[in-house]
N, C-alpha and C positions, 0 to 999 in steps of 0.2 A: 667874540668869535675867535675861535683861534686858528692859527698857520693853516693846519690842514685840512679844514673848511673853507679856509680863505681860498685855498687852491683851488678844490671845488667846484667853488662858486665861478673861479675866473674860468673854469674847464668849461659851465653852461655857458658864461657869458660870452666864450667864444665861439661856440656855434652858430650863433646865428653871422658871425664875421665870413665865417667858414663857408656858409652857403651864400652871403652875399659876395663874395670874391669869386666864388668857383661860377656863380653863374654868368655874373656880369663882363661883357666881353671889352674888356680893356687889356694896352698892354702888361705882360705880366701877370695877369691874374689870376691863373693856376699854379705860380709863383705864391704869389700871396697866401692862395691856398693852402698849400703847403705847409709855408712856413707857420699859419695859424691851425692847421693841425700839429702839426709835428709839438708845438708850444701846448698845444690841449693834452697832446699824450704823452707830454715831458709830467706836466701835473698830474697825471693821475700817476707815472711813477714814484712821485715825490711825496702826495699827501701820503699814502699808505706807510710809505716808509718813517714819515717824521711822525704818523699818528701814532704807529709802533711802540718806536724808538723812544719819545718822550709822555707815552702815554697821554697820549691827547684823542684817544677813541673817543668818539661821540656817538648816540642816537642820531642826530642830523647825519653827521660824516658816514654811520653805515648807513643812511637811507638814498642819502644823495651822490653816495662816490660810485656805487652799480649802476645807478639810473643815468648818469652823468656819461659814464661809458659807454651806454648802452645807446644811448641818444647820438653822442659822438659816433659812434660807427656806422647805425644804422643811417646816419642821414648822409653821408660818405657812398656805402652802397647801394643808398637808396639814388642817388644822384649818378654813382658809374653805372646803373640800371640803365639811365635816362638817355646818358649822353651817349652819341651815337659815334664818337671817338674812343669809347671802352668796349670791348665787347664782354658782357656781362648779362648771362642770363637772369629773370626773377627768382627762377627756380631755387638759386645759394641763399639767395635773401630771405624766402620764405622760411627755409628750411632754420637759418638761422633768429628769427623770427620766434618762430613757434619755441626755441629752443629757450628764447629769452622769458618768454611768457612761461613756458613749464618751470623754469628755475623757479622764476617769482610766486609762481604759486606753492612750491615747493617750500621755500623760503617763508611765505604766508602759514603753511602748513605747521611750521616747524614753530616758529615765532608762535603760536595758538600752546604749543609745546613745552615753551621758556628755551626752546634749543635756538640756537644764531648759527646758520651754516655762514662755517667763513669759506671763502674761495679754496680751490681747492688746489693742487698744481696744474691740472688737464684745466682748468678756468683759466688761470693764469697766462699759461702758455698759449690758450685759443687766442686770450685776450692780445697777448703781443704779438702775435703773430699775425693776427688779423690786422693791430696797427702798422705793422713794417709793410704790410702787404698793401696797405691804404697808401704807406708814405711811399712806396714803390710806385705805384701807377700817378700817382699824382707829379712823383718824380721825372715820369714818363712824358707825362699831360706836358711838363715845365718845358724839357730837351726838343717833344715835337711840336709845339706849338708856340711856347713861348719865345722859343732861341729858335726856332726854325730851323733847325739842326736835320743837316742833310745825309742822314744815314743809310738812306739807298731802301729799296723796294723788298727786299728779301729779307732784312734785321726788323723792318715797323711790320710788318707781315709774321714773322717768326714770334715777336714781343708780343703782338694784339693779339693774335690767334692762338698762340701756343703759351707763352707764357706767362699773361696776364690772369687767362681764365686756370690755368694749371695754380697758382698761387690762389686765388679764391676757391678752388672747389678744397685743396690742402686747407685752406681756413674754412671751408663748411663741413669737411672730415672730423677737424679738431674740434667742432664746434659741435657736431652728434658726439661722439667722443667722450665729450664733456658734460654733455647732456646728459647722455646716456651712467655715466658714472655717479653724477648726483643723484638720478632716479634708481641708481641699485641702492646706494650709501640711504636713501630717505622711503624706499617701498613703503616701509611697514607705518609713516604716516598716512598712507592712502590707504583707506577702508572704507568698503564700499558698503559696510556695514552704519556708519556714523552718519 
């Protein structure tokens, strides 16, 4: 198995660290968090790039580095959904949900085709941008709860209310967006004739 599988692989394996840390309440643990995200979406920058680079594409690596992602996020927002120190409607979640599942079938589509949609830039960008936006709150989660950092009423109020959810709804924008762009670039495999 090479580098950029390998990476991959350490990106699932660390999910389930990810939700055992975020939920369990000890000190630090949305610390932990953190840091075990931030390590999952350092690897998905890395594999793609050295799969690239040194030509080490794989069947696995494109089956596993999307779903890989995708599982990383969602279970991130599927968890600031939950916890009742985010405020985070389901509404983003769903929306970016359904967006994941249209790719994939789009993706399925295409593959039937010999075509390989690779990621696009509006993918890309949803993608990072969705992570900084994970490592944001989670950042947040560290300073109020972990450090117990006494910022006053008006800044955790301003942050929860205003600019926690304004950064997720901009990643569920980016994330129709990008949906939406794949599904013009791939129409013409959808035939409701076949």
């Amino acid at each position: 198995m090479n580098l950029p599988n390998k990476l991959t692989l350490l990106r699932v394996f660390l999910i389930p660290f990810f939700l055992l840390f975020i939920y369990l309440d000890f000190p630090c643990h949305f610390l932990l968090a953190l840091i075990v995200f931030a390590a999952a979406s350092v690897t998905d920058a890395l594999d793609g790039k050295i799969a690239r680079k040194h030509n080490l594409v794989t069947n696995f690596g494109k089956f596993l580095d999307p779903l890989a992602d995708k599982v990383l996020v969602i279970s991130a927002l599927t968890v600031f959904v939950e916890l009742d120190c985010v405020k985070m409607s389901a509404i983003p979640l769903i929306i970016i949900i359904a967006r994941e599942f249209m790719v994939s079938g789009l993706r399925l589509l295409a593959a039937d085709e010999g075509i390989v949609v690779a990621a696009g830039i509006w993918g890309k960008l949803k993608t990072a941008f969705t992570m900084v936006t994970i490592v944001g709150v989670l950042l947040w989660l560290c300073i109020c709860f972990d450090f117990d950092a006494d910022l006053g009423t008006g800044l955790i109020d301003a942050v929860n209310n205003i600019v926690i959810p304004a950064l997720i709804w901009i990643s569920t924008a980016l994330t129709i967006i990008s949906g939406l762009v794949y599904l013009k670039g791939y129409w013409n495999l959808i035939d409701s004739d076949k």
